[in-house]
N, C-alpha and C positions, 0 to 999 in steps of 0.2 A: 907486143902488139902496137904499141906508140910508134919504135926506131924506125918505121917506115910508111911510105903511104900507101895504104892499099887501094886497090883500084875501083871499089866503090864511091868510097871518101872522093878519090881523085874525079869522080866525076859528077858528084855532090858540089863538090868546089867548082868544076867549070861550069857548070851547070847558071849557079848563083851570080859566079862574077859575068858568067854573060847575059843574065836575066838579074840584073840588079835590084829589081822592080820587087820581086820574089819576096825579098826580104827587107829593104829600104823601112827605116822607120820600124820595125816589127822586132818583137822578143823572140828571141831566136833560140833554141837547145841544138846543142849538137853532141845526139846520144851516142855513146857508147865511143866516144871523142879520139881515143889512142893522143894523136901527136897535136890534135887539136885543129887542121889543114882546113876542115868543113866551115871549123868556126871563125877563122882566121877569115876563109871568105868572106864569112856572112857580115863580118867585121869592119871590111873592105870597101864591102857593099853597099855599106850603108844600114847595117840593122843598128835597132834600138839601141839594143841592150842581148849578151852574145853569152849565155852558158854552157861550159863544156864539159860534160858528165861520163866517168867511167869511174870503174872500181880499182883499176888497176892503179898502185899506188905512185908509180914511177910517170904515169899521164900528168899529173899534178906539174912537175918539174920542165917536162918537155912541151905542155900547154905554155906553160907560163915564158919561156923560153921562146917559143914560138911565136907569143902575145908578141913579146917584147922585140923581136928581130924586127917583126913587119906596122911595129906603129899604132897596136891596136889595144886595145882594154878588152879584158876576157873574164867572166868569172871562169871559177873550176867548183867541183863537188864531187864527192868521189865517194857519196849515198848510194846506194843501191836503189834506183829511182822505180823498178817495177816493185819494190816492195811498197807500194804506194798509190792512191793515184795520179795520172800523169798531171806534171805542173800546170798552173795556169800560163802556158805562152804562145804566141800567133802563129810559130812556125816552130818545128821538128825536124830535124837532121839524121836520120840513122845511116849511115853508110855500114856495107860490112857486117850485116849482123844475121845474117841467112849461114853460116856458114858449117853450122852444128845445132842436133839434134839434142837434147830439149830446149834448148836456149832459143832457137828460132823461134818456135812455137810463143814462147811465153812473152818473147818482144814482140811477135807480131803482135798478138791480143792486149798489149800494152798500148801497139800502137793504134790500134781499134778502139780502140778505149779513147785513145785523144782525139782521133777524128772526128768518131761520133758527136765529142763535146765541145766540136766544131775548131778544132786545129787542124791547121794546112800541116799533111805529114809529107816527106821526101824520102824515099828510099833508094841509096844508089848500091850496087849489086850483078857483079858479073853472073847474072841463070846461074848463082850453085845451086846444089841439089835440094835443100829447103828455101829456097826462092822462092814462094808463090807465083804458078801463073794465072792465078783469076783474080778479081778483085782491085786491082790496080790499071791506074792509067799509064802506059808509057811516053813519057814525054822528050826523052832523048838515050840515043843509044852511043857509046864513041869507040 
């Protein structure tokens, strides 16, 4: 899931670096991270402080890599973060997580969960099949 970018992430990233604003100054997560690319943005951009979370244990090595090519300071954690409540931070990154049935479900309501408790959430997401289409604003399509 890391060795490439998927086209959500990829538009999480354009997203950020052309709305720098988004994130500038703000703690940033970018869940479910793979190769780290959303966070590398946010990183770019100008966020606070840039966490990049996934379980998969080979993300670790390809974040940190990835930190490191483009200039930036990244945490990683590689907790299984919906066993939880969602962290205390300004901004939330999921790219890519619509993609399978239960997993969609239980990240959505994860990220419902941080909204509510007043986190700006970003979802990017080529309409797969567990996409949500209600409930969300769309903000750019590419």
């Amino acid at each position: 899931f890391w060795a490439f970018a998927w086209a959500g992430g990829q538009a999480l990233a354009r997203w950020i670096l052309d709305q720098p604003e988004t994130v500038a100054g703000k703690r940033v997560l970018d869940f479910a991270a793979g190769s780290g690319l959303v966070g590398v943005a946010a990183a770019r951009a100008g966020a606070a402080t840039v966490t990049c979370a996934d379980i998969d244990p080979f993300c670790a090595a390809a974040v940190g890599l990835n930190a490191e090519l483009n200039g930036v300071r990244i945490a990683f954690t590689s907790v299984d973060l919906l066993n939880a409540d969602p962290p205390e931070v300004d901004v939330i990154c999921a790219g890519d997580v619509c993609y399978e049935q239960p997993m969609a479900g239980r990240v959505l309501e994860w990220l419902r969960r941080a909204r509510a408790g007043g986190t700006k959430v970003m979802i990017g997401d080529p309409h797969r099949t567990y996409f949500p289409r209600d409930g969300l604003t769309f903000v750019a399509e590419y």
